[in-house]
C-alpha positions in Angstrom: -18.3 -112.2 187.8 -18.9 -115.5 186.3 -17.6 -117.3 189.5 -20.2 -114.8 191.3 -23.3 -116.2 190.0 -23.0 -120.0 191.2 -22.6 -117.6 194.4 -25.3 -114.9 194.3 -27.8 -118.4 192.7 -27.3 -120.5 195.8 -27.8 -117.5 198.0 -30.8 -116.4 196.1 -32.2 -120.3 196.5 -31.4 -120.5 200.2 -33.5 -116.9 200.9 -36.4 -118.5 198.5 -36.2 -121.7 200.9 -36.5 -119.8 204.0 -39.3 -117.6 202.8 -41.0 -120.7 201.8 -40.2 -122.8 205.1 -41.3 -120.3 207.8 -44.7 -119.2 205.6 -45.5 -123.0 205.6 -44.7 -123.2 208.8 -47.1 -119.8 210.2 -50.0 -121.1 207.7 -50.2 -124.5 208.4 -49.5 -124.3 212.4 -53.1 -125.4 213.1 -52.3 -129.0 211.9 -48.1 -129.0 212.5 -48.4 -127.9 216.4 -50.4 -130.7 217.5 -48.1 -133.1 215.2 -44.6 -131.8 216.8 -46.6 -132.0 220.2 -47.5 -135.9 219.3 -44.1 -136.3 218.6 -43.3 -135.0 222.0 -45.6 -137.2 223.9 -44.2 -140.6 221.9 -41.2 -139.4 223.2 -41.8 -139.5 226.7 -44.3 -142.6 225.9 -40.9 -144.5 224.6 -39.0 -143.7 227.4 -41.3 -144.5 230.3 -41.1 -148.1 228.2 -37.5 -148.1 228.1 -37.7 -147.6 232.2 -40.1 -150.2 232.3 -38.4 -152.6 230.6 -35.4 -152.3 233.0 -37.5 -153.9 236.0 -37.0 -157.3 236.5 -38.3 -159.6 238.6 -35.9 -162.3 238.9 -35.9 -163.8 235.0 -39.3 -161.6 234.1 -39.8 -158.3 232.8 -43.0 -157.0 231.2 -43.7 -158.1 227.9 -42.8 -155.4 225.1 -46.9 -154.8 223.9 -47.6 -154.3 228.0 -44.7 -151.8 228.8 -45.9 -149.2 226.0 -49.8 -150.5 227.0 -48.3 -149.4 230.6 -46.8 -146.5 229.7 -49.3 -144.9 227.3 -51.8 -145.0 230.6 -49.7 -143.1 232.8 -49.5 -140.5 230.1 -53.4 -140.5 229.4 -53.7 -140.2 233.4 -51.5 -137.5 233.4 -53.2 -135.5 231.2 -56.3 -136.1 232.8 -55.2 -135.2 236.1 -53.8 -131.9 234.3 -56.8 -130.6 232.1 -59.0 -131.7 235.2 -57.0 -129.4 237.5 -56.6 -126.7 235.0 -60.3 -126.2 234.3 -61.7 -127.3 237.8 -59.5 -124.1 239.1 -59.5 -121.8 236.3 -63.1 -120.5 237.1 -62.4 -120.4 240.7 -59.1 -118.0 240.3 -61.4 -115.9 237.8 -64.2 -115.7 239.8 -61.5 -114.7 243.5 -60.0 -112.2 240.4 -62.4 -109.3 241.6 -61.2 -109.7 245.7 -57.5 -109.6 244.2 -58.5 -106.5 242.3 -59.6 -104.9 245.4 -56.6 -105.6 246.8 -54.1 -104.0 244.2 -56.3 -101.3 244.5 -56.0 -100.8 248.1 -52.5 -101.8 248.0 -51.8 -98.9 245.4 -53.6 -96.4 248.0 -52.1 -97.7 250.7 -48.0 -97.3 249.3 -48.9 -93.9 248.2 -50.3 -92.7 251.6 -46.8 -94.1 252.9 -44.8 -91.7 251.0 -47.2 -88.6 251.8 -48.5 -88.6 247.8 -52.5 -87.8 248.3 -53.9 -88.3 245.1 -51.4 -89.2 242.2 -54.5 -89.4 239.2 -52.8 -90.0 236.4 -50.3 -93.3 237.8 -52.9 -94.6 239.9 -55.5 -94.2 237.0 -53.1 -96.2 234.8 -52.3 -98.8 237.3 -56.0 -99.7 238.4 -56.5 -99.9 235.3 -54.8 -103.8 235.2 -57.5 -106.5 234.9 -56.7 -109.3 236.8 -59.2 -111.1 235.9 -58.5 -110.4 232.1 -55.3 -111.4 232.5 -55.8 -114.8 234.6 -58.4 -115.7 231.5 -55.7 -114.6 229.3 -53.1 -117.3 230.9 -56.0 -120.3 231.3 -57.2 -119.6 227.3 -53.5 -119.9 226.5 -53.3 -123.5 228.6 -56.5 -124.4 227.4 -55.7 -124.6 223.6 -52.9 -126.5 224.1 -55.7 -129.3 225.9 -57.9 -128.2 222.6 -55.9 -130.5 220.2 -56.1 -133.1 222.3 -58.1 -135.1 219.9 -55.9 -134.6 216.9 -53.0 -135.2 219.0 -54.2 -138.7 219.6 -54.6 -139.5 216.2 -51.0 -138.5 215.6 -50.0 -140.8 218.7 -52.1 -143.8 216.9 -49.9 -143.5 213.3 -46.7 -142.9 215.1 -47.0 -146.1 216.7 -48.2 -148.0 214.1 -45.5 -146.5 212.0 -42.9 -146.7 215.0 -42.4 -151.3 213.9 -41.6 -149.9 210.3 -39.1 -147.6 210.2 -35.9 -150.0 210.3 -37.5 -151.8 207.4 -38.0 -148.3 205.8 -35.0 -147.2 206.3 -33.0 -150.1 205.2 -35.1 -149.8 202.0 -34.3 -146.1 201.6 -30.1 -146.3 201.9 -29.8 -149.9 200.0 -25.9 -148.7 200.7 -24.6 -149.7 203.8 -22.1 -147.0 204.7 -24.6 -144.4 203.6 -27.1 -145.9 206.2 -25.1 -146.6 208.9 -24.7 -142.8 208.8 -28.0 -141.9 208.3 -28.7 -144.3 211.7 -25.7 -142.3 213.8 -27.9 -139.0 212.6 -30.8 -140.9 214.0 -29.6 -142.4 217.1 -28.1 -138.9 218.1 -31.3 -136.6 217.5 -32.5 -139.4 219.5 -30.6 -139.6 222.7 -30.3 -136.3 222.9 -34.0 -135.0 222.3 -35.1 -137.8 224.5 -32.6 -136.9 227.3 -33.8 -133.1 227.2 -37.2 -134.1 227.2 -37.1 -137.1 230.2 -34.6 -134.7 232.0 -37.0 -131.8 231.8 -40.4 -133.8 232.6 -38.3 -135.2 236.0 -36.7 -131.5 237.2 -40.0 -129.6 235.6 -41.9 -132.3 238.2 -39.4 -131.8 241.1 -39.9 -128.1 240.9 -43.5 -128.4 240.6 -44.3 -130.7 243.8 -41.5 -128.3 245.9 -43.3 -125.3 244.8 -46.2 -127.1 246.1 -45.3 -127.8 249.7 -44.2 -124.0 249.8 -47.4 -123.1 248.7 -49.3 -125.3 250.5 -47.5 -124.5 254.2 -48.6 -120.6 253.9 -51.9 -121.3 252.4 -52.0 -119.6 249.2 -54.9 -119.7 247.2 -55.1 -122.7 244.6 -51.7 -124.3 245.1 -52.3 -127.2 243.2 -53.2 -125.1 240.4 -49.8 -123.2 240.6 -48.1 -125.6 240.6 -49.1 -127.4 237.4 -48.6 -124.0 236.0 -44.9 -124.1 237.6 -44.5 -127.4 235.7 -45.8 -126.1 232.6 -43.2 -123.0 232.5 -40.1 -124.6 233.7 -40.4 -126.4 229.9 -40.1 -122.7 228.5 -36.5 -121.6 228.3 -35.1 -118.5 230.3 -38.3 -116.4 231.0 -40.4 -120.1 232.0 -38.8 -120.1 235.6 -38.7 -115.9 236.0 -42.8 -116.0 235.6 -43.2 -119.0 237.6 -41.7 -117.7 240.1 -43.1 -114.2 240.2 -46.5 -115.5 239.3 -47.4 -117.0 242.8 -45.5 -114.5 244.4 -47.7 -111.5 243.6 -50.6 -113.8 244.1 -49.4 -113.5 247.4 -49.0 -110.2 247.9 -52.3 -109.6 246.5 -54.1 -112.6 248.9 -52.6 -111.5 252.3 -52.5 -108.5 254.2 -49.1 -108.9 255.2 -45.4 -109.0 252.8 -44.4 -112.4 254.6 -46.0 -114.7 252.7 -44.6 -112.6 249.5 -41.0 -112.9 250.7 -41.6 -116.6 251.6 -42.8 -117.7 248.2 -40.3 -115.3 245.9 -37.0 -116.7 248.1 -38.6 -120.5 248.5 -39.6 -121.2 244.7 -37.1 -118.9 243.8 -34.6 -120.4 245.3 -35.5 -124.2 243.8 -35.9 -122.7 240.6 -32.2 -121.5 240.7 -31.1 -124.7 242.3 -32.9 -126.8 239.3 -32.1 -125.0 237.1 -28.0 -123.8 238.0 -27.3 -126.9 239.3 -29.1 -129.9 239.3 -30.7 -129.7 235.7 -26.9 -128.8 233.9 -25.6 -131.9 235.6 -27.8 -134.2 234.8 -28.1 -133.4 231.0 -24.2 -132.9 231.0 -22.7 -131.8 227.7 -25.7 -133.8 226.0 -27.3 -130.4 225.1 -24.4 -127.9 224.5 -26.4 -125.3 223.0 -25.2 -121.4 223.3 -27.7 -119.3 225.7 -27.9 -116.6 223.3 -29.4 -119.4 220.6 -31.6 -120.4 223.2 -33.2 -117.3 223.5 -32.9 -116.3 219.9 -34.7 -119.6 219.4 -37.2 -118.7 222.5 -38.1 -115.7 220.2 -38.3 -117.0 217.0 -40.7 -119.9 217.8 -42.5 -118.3 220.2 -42.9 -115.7 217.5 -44.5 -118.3 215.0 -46.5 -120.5 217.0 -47.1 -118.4 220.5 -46.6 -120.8 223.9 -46.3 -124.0 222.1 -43.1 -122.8 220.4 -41.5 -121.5 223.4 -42.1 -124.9 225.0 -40.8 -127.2 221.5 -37.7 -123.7 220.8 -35.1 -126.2 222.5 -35.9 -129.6 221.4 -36.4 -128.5 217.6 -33.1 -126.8 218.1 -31.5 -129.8 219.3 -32.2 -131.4 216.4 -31.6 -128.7 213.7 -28.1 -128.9 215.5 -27.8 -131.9 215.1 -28.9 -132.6 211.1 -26.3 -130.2 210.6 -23.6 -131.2 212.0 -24.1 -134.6 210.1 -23.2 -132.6 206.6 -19.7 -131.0 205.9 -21.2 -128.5 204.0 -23.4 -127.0 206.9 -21.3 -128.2 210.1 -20.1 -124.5 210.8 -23.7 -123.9 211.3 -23.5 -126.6 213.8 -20.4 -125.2 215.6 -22.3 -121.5 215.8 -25.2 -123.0 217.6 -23.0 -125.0 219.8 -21.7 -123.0 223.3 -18.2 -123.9 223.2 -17.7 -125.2 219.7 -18.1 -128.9 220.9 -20.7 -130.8 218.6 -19.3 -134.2 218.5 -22.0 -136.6 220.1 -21.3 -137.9 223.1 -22.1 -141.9 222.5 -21.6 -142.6 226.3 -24.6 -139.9 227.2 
């Protein structure tokens, strides 16, 4: 019994931890979701640089001040270019949402009549009762507050790089002990290479899909193209259910805009079929075994964040994962946590990736 307590204490203080962490983390979400999405954007911010520093023009490269100077503009542009498309369309899809209402409407009529059923009240009551329109504001209030942090987001950008110089210095002043920093560093350098891989590798498939979906969209005329695809882009970062709703997103678009199923069948099987190719094929071979993280975590994870802090958690589920895996496997004590997130049991680091 007296072995027990040490036990039943450390339990008790790991439940009291928990509590503690994931009430912080539902109360304080107004001020930690634009942080974590700061930390997302210096990310991709330091690895455009890193790209940039590989051109060379015979001896020259850009100097190190003008490669993240470079690099931080194509970020700014790009979220211009998105929060202008997103609210230059937005009102235009709310505003076509009655004509697509119409449609549903005659579209439920008309598959009824097909089948001989006159007047079904009570299912066609309940399914004229969907709002398009409701639920296309819905979707653009969701985007939009992402775009509503914008400001503080910035400020997080300016301190991380003004920090970003310091944190050698900081570190070397934290583990005076060489062997204890050097693995504190290996921790670093892992969480990393592999967040930034997952996030560089996401941005350049996430793109791909986004400009393919695009063309598709484009050649059959579907209403506000551009617009879907951004919002293609913007799902493919969610996990699992991102690709499933961008794909059946424009498609009953479709089937609501035209008179005929063609354009339907074209957009489920063309976007469908580049979101399975992106995501079966080409995005698993690029990121390798950089990311082995079971499925089943990845959706539990999906859940859980998307639980505390709506669409932004969905979109940060993996990366945060990634590096929860990581800490843990860094500490004997807690690696078997490590090895249940892991798919095949493989933790180790891959220092080639």
């Amino acid at each position: 019994m007296l072995d027990a307590n040490p036990r039943l204490l450390n339990a008790a203080l790991w439940l009291v931890v928990l509590f503690v962490t994931f009430y912080v983390l539902v109360i304080a979400r107004d001020l930690l979701i634009p942080l974590v999405l700061a930390v997302f954007i210096w990310y991709l911010i330091n690895l455009m640089a890193r790209l940039l520093d590989r051109i060379h023009v015979g001896g020259w490269h850009l100097p190190r001040l003008l490669q993240f100077l470079l690099a931080g503009g194509i970020m700014v542009m790009a979220v211009w270019f998105f929060a202008r498309m997103l609210t230059s369309n937005v009102n235009q899809v709310i505003e076509a949402a009655p004509a697509y209402q119409a449609n549903i409407n005659r579209l439920i009529s008309d598959t009824f009549s097909r089948f001989g059923v006159a007047e079904p009240p009570a299912l066609t009551a309940l399914l004229q009762r969907i709002n398009i329109g409701s639920f296309l504001g819905g979707m653009a209030a969701a985007l939009g507050g992402l775009l509503g942090n914008i400001g503080l987001i910035l400020i997080y950008l300016v301190f991380l790089f003004l920090e970003q110089r310091f944190f050698p210095s900081k570190l070397n002043a934290i583990f005076p002990d060489e062997s204890q920093r050097d693995k504190v560093v290996a921790m670093l350098e892992d969480v990393d290479r592999d967040v930034a891989t997952y996030i560089g590798i996401k941005t350049l498939v996430s793109a791909m899909t986004g400009l393919i979906s695009w063309v598709v969209l484009t050649l059959i005329d579907l209403d506000f193209a551009g617009f879907w695809a951004i919002l293609i882009f913007v799902l493919n970062f969610i996990p699992n259910i991102g690709s499933l709703v961008a794909t059946l997103l424009p498609a009953l678009l479709a089937l609501l805009q035209f008179d005929t199923l063609t354009p339907f069948f074209i957009v489920a099987i063309g976007v469908g079929a580049t979101q399975i190719f992106v995501g079966s094929f080409l995005e698993p071979n690029l990121m390798s075994r950089s990311l082995n993280i079971s499925p089943l975590i990845v959706l539990l994870s999906l859940v859980l964040w998307g639980s505390l802090w709506g669409i932004s958690g969905m979109f940060l589920c993996v990366p945060i994962t990634v590096v929860l895996m990581i800490i843990l496997y860094h500490f004997d004590s807690a690696r078997w946590i490590a090895v249940a997130l892991s798919k095949d049991g493989q933790v180790t680091p891959s220092r080639e990736a």
